[in-house]
C-alpha positions in Angstrom: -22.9 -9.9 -39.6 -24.0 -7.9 -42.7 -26.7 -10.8 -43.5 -30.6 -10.1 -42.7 -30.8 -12.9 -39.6 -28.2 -11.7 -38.0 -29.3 -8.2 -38.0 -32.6 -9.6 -36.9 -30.8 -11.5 -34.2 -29.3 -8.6 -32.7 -32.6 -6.8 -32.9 -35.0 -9.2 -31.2 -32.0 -10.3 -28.6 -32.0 -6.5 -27.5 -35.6 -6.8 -26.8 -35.4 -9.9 -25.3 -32.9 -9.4 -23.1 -33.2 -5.4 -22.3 -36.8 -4.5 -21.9 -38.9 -5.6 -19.0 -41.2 -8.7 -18.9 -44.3 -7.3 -19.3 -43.6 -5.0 -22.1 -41.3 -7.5 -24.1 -43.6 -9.0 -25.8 -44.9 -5.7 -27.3 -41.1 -4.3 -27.9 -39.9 -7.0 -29.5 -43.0 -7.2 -31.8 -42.4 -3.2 -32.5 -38.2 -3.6 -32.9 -38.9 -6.6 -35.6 -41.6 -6.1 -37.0 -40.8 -2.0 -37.3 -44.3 -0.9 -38.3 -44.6 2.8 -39.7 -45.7 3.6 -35.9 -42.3 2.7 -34.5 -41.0 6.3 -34.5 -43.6 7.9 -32.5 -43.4 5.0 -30.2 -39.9 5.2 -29.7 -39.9 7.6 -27.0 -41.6 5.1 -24.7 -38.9 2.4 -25.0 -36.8 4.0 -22.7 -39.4 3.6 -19.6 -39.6 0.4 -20.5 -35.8 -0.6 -19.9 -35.3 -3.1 -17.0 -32.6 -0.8 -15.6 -31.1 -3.7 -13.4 -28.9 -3.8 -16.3 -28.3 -0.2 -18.4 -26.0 2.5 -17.0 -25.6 6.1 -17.9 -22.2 6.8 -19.8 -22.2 10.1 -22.0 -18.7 9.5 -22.7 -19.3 5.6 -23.7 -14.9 5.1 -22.5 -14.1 1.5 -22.1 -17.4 0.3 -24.0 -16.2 -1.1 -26.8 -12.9 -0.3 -29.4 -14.0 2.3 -32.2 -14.1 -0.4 -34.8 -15.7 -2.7 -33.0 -18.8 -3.6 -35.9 -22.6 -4.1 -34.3 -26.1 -3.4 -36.0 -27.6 0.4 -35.2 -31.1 0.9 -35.1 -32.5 4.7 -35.0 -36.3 3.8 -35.2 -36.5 5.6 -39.0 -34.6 3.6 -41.5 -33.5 0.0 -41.3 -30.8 -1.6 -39.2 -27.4 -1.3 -40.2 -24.0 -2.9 -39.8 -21.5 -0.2 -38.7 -18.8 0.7 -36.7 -18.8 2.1 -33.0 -17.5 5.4 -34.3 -20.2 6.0 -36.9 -22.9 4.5 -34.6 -21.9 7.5 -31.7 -21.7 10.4 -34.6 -25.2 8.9 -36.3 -27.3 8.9 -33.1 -26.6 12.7 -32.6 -29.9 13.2 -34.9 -32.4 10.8 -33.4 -32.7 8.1 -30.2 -31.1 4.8 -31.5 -30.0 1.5 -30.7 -26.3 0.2 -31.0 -26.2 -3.7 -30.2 -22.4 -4.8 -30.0 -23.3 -8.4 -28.9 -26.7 -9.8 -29.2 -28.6 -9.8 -25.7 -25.2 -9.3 -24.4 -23.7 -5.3 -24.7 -25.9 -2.5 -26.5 -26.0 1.3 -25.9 -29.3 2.5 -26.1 -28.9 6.7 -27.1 -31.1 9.1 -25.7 -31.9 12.8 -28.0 -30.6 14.5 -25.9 -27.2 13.3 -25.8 -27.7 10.7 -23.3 -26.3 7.2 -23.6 -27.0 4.3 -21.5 -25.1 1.3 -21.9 -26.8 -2.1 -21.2 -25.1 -5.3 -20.1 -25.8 -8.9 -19.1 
């Protein structure tokens, strides 16, 4: 999963499969494409969540194992393969991303310590 595509893959399914129809378009443009705007944007995404399928969980229990390996996404440097556990201690500092299986399971992290888990 380390390899550029599927990074990308996991990025744009997110999008895809996460935000709302009429904003897609513009999200998924903004998550791959990851213009130098993206941070002050980021904010926004959240609104923009089709919330038929996220669910608050602060504690994330029974989301995934620890190990479990997915591509994090914290709207300042480039996505990442890591683990579960470094994903939850990395989006302390900033809103984030955390897609487990492409347009499947992701955790989207709020600032202030929320964390919404989003399934299909």
């Amino acid at each position: 999963m380390n390899n550029k595509l599927d990074i990308e893959s996991h990025i744009r399914s997110f999008a895809e499969t996460f935000v709302l129809p009429g904003r897609r378009d513009k999200w998924i443009r903004l998550l791959c494409e990851r213009p130098d705007t993206i941070l002050s944007q980021s904010s926004r995404l959240f609104n923009y969540l089709d919330h038929n399928y996220i669910e608050q969980n602060d504690s994330l229990n029974d989301v995934s194992p620890d190990d479990t390996l997915g591509v994090f996404y914290d709207f300042i440097n480039e996505p990442e393969c890591i683990s579960f556990t470094e994903a939850i201690k990395k989006a302390k500092e900033h809103e984030a991303i955390f897609s487990i299986q492409p347009g499947k399971l992701a955790v989207y992290f709020l600032l202030d310590g929320w964390k919404f888990v989003c399934r299909k």
